[in-house]
N, C-alpha and C positions, 0 to 999 in steps of 0.2 A: 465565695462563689467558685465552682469546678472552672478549669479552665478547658479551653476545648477541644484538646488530645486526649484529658482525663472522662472529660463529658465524651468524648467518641470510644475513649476504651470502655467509659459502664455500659454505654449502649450495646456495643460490640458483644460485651460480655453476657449481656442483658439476654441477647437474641440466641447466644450458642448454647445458653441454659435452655432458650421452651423451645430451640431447634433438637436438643435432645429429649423434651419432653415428648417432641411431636412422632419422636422413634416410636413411644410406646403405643402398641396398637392393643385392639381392643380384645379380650381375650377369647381363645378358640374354641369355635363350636358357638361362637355367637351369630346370630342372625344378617344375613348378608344385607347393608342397608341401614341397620340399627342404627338409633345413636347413642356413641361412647361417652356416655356422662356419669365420668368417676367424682366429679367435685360435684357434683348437685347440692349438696347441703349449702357449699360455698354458695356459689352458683344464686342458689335460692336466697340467700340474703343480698347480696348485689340485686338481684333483679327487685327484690323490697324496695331497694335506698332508690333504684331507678324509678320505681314507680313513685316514689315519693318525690322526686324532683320532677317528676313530668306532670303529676296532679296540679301542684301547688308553685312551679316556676314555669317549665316548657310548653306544657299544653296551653295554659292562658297567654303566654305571653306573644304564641305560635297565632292562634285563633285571634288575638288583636291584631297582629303583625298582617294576614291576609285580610281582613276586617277595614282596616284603617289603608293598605297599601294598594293602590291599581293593580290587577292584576295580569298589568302588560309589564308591570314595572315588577311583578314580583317573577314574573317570565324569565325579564332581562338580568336579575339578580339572579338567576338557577344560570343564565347562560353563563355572566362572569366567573361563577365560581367553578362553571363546569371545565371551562377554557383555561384556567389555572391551572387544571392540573393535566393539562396537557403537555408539557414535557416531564411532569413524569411517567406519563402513562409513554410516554415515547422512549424513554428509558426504562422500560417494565416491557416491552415490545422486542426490545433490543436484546433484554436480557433470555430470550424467551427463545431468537431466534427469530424472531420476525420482523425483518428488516422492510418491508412493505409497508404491515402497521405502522410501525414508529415514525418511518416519515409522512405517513398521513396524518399523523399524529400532531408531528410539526408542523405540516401546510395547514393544518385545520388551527392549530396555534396562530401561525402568520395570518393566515386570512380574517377570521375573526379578531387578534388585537389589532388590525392595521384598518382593513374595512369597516368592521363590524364594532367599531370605537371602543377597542381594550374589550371587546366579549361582550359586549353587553347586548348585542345580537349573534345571529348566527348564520350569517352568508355562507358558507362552506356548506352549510345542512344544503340551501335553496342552490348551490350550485353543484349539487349532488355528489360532493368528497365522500368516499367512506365514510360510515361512523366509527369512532374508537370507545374502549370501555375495555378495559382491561387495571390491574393491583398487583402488590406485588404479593400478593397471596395467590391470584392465578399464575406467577413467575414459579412460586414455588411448588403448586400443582406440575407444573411443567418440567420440571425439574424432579421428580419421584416424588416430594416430599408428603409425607399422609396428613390427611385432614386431622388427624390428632382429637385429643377428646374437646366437648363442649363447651364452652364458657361464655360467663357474659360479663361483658366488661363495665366497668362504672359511669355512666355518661353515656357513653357509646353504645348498650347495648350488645344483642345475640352480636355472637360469633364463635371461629374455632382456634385453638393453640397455632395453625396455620393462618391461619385472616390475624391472627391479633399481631403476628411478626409481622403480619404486611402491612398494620395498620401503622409502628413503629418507623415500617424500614418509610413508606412512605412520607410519612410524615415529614424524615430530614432526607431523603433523597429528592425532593423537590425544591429548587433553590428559592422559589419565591410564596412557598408553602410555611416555613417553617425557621426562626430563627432564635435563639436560646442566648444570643446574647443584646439583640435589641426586641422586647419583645412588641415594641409599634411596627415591627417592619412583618408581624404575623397576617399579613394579608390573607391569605392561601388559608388560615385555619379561621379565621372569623368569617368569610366567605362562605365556605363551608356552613359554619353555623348556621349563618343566616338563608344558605339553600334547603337544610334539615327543617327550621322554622317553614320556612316555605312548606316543603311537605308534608311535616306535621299538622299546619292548619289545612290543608288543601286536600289532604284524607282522613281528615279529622273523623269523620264517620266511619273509617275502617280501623283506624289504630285505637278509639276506644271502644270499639267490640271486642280488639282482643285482649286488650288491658284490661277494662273494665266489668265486661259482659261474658266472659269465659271462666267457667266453672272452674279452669286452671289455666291460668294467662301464661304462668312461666312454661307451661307445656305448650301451649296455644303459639308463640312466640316462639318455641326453639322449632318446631316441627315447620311452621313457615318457610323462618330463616334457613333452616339444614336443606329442605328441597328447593326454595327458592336458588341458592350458594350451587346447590347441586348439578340443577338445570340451567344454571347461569354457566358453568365448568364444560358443561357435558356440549354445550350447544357453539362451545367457544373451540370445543376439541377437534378438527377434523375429520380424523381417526373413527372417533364415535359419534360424529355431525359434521354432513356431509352440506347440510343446506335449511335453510329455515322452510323450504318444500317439502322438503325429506322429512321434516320432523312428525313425530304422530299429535302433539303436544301443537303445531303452528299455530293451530284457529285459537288459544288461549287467549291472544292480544299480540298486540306492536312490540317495536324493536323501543326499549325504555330512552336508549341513546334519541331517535329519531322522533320519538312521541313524548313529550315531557310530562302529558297528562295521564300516563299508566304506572297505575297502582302500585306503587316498590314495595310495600305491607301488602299486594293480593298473593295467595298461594297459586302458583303455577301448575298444580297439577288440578286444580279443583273445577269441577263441572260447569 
């Protein structure tokens, strides 16, 4: 077994490789907007293996889960797992510069596990705290680094050379997220599961239109994710969003933070 200087130097090492991969941009005289999908081939067999675990594991066992569970009680499950990773999203705030966010980040922490019995509600929303929602792929947005080209990861699904360091770094900068040497103390990432489950069954109608019912799912799927990621970036920037008023894009729907029931599979720009 790695011990865990060595487990933090592969990681380390891990990240400074697709932090240079992320350098590479896409080549010139390409289309402003495009997406950079040099590994498609790749790409395209991962998205296969995905789909074959989400036919024959995720989607049934997603669709029993909301089936069989209350659905106050599969609420309170999206609130626990959302509230877990609120100190790292307060250290992803921090790293950003935004020293406002992160300690709402943490009062939103405090007030739900203490009131809201460990997250399992959400008194902070009904006492009108900010919302938070912030990765360490938006840190690194923030930070210059480019969206880098496409890919889709095993399990997990769309994302960018960018999002998948964040998917990484998050993963162990959350202390109660992630632990490699006990792995019962993985609260934070079975949580997680079991909020994807949640969503999975609970838009069960929108995610197999795009899987199932799309002439090309792998297209249908990255073209979502990339404007979805995009409008999520742009709308978080102040620079280039100014206000969810201001935006031309606002009447699309709610804030996903404050609304648990909008669509994280709808595309945000569509009519």
């Amino acid at each position: 077994m790695l011990s865990r200087p060595r487990l933090k130097h592969l990681i380390v090492l891990s990240l400074m490789t697709v932090l240079g991969a992320c350098a590479t941009r896409p080549p010139e005289g390409a289309p402003p907007g495009e997406v950079f999908d040099p590994y498609e081939n790749t790409n395209r067999g991962i998205h296969k293996f995905n789909l074959g675990v989400d036919r024959f594991l995720f989607r049934p066992a997603s669709k029993g889960y909301v089936k069989i569970v209350p659905d106050p009680m599969v609420t309170s499950f999206n609130h626990f797992a959302e509230n877990l990773t609120m100190p790292g999203q307060a250290l992803d705030y921090l790293l950003q510069g935004n020293v406002k966010q992160s300690g709402n980040a943490l009062l939103r922490f405090v007030v739900n596990t203490t009131v809201g019995g460990l997250g399992l509600s959400d008194p902070a929303d009904e006492l009108n705290l900010p919302p938070v929602d912030t990765d360490f792929g938006e840190t690194l947005h923030v930070w210059g680094v480019g969206e880098g080209a496409y890919v889709e990861l095993p399990f997990y699904g769309p994302s960018t050379q960018r999002d998948a360091i964040g998917v990484v770094v998050n993963l162990f900068s959350n202390p109660i997220n992630f632990t490699p040497v006990r792995p019962v103390d993985n609260i934070g990432v079975y949580a997680e599961v079991v909020r994807r489950m949640g969503d999975r069954g609970r838009f069960s109608d929108t995610v197999d239109s795009i899987l199932y019912e799309s002439a090309d799912s792998y297209a249908q799927a990255q073209t979502i994710f990339i404007q979805n990621r995009r409008f999520e970036l742009a709308r978080d920037d102040e620079d280039a969003y100014l206000g969810l008023y201001d935006d031309p894009y606002a009447d699309i729907g709610t804030d996903p933070v404050r609304d648990p029931y909008l669509d994280p599979y709808e595309d945000p720009y569509a009519e």
